[in-house]
Backbone as a chain_set.jsonl record, in Angstrom:
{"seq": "XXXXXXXXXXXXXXXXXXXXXXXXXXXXXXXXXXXXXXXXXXXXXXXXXXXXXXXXXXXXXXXXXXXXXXXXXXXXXXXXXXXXXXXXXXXXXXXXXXXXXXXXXXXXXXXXXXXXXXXXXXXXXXXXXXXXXXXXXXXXXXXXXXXXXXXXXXXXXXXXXXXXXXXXXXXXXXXXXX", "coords": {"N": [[0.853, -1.192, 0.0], [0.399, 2.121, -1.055], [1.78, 5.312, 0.423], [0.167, 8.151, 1.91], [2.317, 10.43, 1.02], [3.166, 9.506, -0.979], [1.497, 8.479, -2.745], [-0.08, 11.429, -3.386], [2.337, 12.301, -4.421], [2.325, 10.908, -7.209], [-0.156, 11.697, -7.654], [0.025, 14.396, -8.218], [2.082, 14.488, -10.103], [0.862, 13.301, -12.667], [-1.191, 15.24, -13.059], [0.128, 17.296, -13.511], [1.308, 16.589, -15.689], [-0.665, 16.606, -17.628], [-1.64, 18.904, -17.739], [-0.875, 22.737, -17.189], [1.196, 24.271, -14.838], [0.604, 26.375, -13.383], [-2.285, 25.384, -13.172], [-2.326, 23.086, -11.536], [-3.969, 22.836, -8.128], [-4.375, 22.857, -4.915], [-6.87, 22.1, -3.937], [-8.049, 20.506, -6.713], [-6.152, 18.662, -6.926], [-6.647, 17.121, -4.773], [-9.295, 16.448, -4.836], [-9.004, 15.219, -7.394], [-7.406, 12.608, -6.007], [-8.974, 12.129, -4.539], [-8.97, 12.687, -2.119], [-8.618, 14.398, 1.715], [-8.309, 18.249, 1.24], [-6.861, 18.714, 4.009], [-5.567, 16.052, 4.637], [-3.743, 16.663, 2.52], [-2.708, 18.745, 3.069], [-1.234, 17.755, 5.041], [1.402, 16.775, 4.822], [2.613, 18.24, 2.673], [3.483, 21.941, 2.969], [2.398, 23.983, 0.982], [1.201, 24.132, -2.4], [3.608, 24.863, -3.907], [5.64, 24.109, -1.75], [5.053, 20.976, -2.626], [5.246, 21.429, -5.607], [8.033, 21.467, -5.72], [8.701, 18.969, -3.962], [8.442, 16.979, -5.872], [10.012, 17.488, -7.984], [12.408, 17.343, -6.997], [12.639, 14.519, -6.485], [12.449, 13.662, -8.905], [14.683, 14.367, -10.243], [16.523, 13.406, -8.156], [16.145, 10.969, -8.895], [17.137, 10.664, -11.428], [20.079, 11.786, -10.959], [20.582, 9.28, -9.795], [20.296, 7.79, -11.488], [22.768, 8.586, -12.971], [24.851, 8.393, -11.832], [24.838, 5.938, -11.809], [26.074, 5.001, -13.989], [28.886, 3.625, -15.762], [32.598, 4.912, -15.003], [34.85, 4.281, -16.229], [33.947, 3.436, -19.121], [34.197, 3.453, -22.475], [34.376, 6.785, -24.334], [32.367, 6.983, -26.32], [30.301, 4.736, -25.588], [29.868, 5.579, -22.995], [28.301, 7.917, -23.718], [26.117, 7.048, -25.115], [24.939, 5.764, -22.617], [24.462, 7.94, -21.463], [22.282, 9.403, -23.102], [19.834, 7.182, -22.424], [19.739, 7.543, -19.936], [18.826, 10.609, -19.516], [16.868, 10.15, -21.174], [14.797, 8.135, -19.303], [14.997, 10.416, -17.275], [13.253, 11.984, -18.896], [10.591, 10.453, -18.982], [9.817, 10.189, -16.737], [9.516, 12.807, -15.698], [7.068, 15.097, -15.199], [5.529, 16.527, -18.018], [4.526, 19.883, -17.893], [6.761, 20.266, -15.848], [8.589, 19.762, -17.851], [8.643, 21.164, -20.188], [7.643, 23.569, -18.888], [9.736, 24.911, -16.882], [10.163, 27.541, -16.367], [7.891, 28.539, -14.473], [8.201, 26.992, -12.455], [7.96, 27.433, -8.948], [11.079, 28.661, -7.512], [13.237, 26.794, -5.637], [12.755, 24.668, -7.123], [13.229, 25.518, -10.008], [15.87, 25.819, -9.518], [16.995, 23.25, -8.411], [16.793, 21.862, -11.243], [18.103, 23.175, -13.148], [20.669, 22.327, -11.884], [20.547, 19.462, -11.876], [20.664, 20.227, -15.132], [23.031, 20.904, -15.291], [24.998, 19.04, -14.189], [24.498, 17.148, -15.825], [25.576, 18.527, -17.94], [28.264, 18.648, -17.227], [28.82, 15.797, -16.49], [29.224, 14.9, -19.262], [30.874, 16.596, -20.682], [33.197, 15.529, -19.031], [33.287, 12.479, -20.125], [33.905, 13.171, -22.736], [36.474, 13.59, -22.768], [38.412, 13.025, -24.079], [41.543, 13.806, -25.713], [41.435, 14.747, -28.69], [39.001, 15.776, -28.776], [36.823, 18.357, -29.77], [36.039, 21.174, -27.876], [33.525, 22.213, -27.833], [31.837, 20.748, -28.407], [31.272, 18.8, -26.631], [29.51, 20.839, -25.118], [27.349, 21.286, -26.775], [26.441, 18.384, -27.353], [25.155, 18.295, -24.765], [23.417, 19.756, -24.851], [22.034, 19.412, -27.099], [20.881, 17.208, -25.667], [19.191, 17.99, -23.938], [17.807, 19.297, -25.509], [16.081, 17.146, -26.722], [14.943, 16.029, -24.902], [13.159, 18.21, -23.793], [11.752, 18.354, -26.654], [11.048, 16.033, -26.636], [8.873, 15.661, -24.305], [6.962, 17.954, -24.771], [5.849, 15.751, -27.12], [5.071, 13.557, -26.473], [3.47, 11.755, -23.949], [3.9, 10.703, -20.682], [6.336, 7.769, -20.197], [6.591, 7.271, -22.853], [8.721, 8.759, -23.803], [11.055, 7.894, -23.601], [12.11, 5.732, -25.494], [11.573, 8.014, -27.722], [13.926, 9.867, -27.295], [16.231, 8.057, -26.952], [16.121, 6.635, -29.627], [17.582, 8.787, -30.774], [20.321, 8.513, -30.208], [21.59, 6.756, -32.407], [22.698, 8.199, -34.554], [23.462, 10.623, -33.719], [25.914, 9.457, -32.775], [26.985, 8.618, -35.442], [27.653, 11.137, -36.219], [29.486, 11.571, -34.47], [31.679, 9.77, -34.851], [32.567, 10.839, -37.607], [33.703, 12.97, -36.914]], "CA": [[0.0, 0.0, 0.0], [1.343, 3.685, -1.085], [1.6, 6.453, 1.869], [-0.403, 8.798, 1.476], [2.509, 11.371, 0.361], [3.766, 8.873, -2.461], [0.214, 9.043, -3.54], [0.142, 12.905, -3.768], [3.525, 12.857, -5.685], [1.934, 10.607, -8.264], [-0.989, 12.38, -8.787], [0.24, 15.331, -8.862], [2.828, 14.258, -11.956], [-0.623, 13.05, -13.454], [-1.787, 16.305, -13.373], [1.302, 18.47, -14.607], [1.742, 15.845, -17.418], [-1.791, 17.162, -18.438], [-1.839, 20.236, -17.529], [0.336, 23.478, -16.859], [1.978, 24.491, -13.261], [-0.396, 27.397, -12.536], [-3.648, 24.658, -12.748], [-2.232, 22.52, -10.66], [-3.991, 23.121, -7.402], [-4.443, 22.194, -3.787], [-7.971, 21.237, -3.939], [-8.08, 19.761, -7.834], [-5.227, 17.486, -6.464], [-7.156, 16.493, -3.743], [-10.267, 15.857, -5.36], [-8.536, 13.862, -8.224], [-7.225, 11.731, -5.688], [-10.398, 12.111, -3.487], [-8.258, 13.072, -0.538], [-9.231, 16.019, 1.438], [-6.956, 19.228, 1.525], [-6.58, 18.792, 4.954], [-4.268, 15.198, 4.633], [-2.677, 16.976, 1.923], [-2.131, 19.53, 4.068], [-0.462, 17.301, 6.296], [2.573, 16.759, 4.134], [2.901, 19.287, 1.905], [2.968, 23.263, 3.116], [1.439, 24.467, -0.003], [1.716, 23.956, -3.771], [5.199, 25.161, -4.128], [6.231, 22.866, -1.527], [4.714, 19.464, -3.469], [6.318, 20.74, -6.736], [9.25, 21.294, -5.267], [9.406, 17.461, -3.773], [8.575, 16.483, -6.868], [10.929, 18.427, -8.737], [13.287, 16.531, -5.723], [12.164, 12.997, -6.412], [12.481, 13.332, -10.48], [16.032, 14.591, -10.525], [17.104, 12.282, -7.283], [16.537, 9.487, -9.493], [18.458, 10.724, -12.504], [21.401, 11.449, -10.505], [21.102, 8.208, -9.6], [20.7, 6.78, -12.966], [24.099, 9.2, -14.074], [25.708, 8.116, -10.93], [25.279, 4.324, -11.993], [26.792, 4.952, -15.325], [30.397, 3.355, -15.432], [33.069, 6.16, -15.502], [35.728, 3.264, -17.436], [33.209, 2.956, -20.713], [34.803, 4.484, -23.61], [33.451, 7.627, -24.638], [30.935, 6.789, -27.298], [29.686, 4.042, -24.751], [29.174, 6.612, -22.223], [26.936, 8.871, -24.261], [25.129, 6.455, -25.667], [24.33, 5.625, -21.695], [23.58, 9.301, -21.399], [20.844, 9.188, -24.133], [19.289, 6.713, -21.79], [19.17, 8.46, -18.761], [17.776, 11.525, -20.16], [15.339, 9.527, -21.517], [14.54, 7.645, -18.195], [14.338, 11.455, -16.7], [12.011, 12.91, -19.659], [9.875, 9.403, -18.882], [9.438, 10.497, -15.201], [9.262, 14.134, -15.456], [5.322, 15.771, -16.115], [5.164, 17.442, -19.172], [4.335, 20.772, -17.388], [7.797, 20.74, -15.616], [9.644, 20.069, -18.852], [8.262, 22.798, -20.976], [6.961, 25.294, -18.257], [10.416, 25.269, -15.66], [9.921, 28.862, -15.384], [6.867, 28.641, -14.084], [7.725, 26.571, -11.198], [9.12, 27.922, -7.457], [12.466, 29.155, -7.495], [14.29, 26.368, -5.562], [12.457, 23.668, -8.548], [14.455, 25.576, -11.165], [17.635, 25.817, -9.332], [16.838, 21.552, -9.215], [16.676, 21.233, -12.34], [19.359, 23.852, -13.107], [21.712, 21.46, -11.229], [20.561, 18.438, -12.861], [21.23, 20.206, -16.194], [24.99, 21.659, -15.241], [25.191, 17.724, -14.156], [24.582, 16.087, -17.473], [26.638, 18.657, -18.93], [29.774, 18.303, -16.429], [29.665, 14.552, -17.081], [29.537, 14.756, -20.845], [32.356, 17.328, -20.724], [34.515, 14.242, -18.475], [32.991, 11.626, -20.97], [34.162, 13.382, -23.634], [37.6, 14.229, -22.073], [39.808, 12.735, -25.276], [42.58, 14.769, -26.181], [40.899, 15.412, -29.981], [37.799, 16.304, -29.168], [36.728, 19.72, -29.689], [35.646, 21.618, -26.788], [32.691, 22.369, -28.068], [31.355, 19.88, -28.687], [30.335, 17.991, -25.021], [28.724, 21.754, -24.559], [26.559, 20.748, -27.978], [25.801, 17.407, -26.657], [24.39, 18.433, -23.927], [22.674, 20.904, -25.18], [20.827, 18.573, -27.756], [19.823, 16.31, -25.029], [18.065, 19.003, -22.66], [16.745, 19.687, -26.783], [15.317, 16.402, -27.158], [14.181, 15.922, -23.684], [11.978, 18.777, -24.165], [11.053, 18.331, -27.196], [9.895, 15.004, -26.077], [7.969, 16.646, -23.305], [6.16, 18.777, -25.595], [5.195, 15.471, -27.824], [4.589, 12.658, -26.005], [3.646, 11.427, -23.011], [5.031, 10.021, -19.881], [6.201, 6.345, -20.119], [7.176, 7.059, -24.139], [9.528, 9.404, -24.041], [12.333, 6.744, -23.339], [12.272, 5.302, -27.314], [12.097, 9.288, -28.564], [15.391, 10.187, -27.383], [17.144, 6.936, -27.329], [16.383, 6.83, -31.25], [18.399, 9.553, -31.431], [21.663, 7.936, -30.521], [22.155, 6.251, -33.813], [22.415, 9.723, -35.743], [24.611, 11.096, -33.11], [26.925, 8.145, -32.938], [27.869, 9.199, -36.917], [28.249, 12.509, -36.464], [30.631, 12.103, -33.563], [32.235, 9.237, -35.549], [32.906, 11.583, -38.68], [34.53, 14.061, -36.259]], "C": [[0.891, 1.246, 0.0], [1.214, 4.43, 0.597], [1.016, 7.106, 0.698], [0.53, 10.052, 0.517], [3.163, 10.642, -1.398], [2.324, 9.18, -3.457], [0.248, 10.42, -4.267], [1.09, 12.836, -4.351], [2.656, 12.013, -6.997], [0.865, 11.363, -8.93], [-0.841, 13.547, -9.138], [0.776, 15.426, -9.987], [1.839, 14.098, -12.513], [-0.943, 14.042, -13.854], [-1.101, 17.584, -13.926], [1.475, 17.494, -15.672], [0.576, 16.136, -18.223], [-1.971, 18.402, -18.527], [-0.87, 21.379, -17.251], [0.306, 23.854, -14.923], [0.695, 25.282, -12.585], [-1.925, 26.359, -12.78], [-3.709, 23.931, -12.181], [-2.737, 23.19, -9.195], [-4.54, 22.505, -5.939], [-5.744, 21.209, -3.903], [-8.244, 20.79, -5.061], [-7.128, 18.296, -7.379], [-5.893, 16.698, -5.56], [-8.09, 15.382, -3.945], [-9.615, 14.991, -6.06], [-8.159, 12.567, -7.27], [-8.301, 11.066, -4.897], [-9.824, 11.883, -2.089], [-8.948, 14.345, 0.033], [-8.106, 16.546, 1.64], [-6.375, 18.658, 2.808], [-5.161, 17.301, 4.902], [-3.503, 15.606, 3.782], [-1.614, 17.976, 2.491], [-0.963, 18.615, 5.278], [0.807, 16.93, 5.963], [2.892, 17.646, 3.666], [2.347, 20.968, 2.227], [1.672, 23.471, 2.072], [1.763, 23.58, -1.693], [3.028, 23.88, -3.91], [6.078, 24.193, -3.707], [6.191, 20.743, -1.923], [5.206, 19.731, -4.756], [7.895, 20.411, -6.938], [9.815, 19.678, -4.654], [8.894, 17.264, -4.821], [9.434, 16.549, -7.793], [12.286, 17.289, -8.143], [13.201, 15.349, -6.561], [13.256, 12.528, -8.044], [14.186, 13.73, -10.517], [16.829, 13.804, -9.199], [17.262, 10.952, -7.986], [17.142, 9.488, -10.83], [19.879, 11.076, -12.486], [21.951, 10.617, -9.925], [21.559, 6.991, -10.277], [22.46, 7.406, -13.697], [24.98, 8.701, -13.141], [26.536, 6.253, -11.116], [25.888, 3.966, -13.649], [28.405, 4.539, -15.146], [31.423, 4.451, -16.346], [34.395, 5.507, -16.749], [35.206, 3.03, -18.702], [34.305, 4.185, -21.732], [33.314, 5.168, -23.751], [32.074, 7.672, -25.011], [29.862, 6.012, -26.208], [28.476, 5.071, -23.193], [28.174, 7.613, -22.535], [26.076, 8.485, -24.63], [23.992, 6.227, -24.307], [23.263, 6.94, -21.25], [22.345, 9.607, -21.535], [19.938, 8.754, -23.253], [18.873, 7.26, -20.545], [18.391, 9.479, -18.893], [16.557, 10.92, -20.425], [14.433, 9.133, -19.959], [14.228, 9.295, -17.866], [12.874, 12.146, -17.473], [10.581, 11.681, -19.054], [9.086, 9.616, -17.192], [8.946, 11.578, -14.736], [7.856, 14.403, -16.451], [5.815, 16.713, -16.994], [5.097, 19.062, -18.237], [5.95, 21.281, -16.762], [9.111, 20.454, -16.575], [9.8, 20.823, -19.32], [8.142, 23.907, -20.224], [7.786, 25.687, -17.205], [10.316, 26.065, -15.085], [9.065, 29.076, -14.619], [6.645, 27.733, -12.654], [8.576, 27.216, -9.747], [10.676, 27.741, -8.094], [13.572, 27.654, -7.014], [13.53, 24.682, -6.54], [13.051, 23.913, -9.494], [15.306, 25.787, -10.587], [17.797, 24.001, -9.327], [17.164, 21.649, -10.008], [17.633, 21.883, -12.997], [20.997, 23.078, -12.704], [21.45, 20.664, -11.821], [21.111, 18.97, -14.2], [22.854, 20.086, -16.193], [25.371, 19.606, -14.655], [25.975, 16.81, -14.887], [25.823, 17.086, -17.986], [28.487, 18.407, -18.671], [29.938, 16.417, -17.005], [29.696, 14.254, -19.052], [30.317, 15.824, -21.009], [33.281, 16.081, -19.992], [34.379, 13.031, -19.718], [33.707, 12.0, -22.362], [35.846, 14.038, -23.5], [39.11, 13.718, -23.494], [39.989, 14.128, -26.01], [41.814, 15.317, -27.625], [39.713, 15.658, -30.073], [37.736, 17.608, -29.103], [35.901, 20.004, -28.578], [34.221, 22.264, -26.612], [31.996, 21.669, -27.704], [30.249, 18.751, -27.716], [28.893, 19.446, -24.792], [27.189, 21.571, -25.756], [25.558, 19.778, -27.683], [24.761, 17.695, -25.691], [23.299, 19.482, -23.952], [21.282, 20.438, -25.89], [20.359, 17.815, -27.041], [19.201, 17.007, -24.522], [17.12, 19.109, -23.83], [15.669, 18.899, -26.876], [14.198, 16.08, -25.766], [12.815, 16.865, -23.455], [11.397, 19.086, -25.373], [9.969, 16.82, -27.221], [8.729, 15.227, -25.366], [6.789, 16.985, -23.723], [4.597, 17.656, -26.724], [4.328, 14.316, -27.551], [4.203, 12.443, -24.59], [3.997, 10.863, -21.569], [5.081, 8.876, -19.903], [6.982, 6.559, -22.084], [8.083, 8.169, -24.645], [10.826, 9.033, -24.061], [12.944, 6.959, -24.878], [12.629, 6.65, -28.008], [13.555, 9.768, -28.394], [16.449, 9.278, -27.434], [17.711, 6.497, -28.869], [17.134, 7.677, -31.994], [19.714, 9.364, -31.048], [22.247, 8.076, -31.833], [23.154, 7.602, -34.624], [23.528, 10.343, -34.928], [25.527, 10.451, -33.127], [27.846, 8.587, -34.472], [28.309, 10.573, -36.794], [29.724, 12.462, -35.66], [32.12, 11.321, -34.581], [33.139, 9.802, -36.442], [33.912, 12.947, -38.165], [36.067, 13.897, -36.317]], "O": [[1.839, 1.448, 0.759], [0.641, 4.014, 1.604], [1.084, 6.986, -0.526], [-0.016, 10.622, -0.428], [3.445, 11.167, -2.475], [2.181, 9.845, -4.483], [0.529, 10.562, -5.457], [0.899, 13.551, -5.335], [2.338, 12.807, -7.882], [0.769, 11.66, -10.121], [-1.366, 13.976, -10.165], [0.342, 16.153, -10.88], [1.694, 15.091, -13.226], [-1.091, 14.104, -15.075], [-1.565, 18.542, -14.545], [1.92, 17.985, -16.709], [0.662, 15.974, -19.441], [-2.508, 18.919, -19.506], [0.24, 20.902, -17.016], [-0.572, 23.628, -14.09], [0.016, 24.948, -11.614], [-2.863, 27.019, -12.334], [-4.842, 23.557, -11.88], [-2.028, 24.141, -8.867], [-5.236, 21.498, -6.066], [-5.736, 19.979, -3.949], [-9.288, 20.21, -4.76], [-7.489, 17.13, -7.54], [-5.667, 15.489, -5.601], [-8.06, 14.193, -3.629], [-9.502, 13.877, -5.549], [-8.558, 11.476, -7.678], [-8.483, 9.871, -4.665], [-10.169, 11.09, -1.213], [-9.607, 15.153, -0.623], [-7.091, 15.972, 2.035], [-5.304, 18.071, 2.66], [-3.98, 17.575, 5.112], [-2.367, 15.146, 3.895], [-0.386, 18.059, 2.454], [-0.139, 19.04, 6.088], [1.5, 16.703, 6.955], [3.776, 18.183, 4.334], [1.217, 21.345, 1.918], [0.473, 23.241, 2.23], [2.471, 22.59, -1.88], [3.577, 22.786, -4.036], [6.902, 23.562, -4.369], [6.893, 19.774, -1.633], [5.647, 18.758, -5.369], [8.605, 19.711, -7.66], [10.961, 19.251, -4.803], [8.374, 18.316, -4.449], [9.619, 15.546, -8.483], [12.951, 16.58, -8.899], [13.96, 15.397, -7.529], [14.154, 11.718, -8.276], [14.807, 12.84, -11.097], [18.021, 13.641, -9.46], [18.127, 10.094, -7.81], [17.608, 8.464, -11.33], [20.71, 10.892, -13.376], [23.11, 10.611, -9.509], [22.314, 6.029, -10.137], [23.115, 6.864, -14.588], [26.097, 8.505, -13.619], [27.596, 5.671, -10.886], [26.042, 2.883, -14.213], [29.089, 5.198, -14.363], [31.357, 4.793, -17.526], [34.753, 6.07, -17.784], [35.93, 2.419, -19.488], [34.849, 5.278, -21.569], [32.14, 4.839, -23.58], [31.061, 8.108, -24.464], [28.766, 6.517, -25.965], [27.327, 5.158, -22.761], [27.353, 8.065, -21.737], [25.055, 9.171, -24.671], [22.773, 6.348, -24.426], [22.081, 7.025, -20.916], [21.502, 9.946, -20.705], [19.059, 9.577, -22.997], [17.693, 7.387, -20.218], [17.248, 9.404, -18.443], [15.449, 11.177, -19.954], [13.499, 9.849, -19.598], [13.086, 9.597, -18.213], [11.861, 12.613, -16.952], [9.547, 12.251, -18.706], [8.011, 9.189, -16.772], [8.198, 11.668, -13.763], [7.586, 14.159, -17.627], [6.508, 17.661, -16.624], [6.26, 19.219, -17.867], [6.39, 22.394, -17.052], [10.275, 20.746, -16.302], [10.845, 21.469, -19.235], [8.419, 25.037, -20.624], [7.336, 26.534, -16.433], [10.295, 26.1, -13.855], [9.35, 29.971, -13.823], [5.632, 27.643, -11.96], [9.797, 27.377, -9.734], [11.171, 26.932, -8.879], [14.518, 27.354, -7.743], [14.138, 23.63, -6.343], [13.555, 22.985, -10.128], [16.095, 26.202, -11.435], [18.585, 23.459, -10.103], [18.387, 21.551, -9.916], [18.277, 21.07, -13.66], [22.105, 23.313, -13.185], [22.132, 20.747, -12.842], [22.061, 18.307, -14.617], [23.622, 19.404, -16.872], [26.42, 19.212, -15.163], [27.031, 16.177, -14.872], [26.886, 16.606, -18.379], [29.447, 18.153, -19.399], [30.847, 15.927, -17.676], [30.248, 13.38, -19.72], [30.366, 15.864, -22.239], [34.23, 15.747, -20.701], [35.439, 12.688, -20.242], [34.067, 11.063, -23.075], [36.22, 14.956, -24.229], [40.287, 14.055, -23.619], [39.29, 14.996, -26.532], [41.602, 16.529, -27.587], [39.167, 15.794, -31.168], [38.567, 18.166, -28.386], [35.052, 19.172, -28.257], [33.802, 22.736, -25.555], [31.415, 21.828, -26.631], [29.158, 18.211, -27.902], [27.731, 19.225, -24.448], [26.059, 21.787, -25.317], [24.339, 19.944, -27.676], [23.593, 17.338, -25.849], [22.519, 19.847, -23.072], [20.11, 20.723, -25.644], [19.259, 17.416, -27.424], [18.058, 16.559, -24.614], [15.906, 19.066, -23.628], [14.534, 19.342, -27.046], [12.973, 15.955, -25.774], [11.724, 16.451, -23.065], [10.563, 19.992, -25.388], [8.814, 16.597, -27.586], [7.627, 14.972, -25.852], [5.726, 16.542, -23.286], [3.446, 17.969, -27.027], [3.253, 14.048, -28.087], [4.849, 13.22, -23.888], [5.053, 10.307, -21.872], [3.986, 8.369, -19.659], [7.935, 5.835, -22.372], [8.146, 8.433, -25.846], [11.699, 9.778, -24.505], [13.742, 7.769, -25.348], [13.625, 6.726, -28.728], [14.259, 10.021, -29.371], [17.532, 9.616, -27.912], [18.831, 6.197, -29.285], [17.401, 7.639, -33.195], [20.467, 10.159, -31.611], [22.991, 8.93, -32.315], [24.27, 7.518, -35.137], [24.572, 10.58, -35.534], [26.389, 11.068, -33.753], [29.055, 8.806, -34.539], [29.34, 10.997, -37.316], [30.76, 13.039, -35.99], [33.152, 11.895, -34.928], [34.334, 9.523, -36.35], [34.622, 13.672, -38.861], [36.798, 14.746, -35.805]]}, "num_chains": 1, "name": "protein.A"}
């Protein structure tokens, strides 16, 4: 059986993967779950503070997926893992806080702010051979935050994995040709 606040994190993702930040609200959440405010109240201050653990939750478990990445893979290996994680995060993260970051409490985009500077610190080490251009990791990482929200934007949660993973392949040649 869930707790009651695992509950509330799920439905709230439910309801930012449908909807934007500012319609998310205390008593819609409630009702959807058919809780009353008041037990929501009993975890969560307000709004801010439930997107904010959520915000928490979704980037706790992709610095746990970048953490379990092996730092010995050759390069290519390692980005390809990358791909995957991203994905795994776009797959977890509501629609609402992919596309609409600005729009959520201050310490939710410094989250997710840190998760980005993350990905891009380890695909700057991943990419640490002497002939690569220096650019280039900053590129990378740039196109995954790209695809991640443009996944966001197209699909829903659970199939956003396959959209950015498919885009390995394509990267794989380019870097190749480098």
């Amino acid at each position: 059986m869930q707790t009651p606040r695992v509950r509330l994190l799920q439905g709230a993702t439910k309801l930012l993967d449908q909807q934007d930040v500012e319609a998310l609200t205390i008593g819609a959440l409630a009702d959807s779950l058919r809780m009353s405010k008041s037990t929501l109240y009993k975890h969560f201050q307000n709004k801010d503070d439930l997107v904010n653990a959520l915000v928490h939750e979704v980037c706790d478990a992709a610095h746990r997926d970048l953490d379990a990445l092996k730092p010995d893979a050759p390069p290519l290996r390692k980005l390809e893992a990358l791909f995957t994680v991203h994905g795994r995060h776009a797959d977890r993260t509501p629609r609402a806080v992919l596309i609409h970051a600005d729009a959520l409490p201050s310490a939710a985009q410094e989250r997710l702010s840190g998760w980005r500077h993350a990905t891009a610190t380890w695909c700057r080490e991943a990419l640490s051979a002497p002939k690569t251009p220096a650019l280039l990791d900053a590129g990378i990482a740039s196109a995954l935050h790209g695809a991640v929200d443009a996944a966001g934007r197209r699909a829903p949660m659970g199939a956003r994995l396959p959209m950015i993973t498919q885009l390995w392949p394509r990267f794989s040649l380019l870097l190749a040709a480098k």
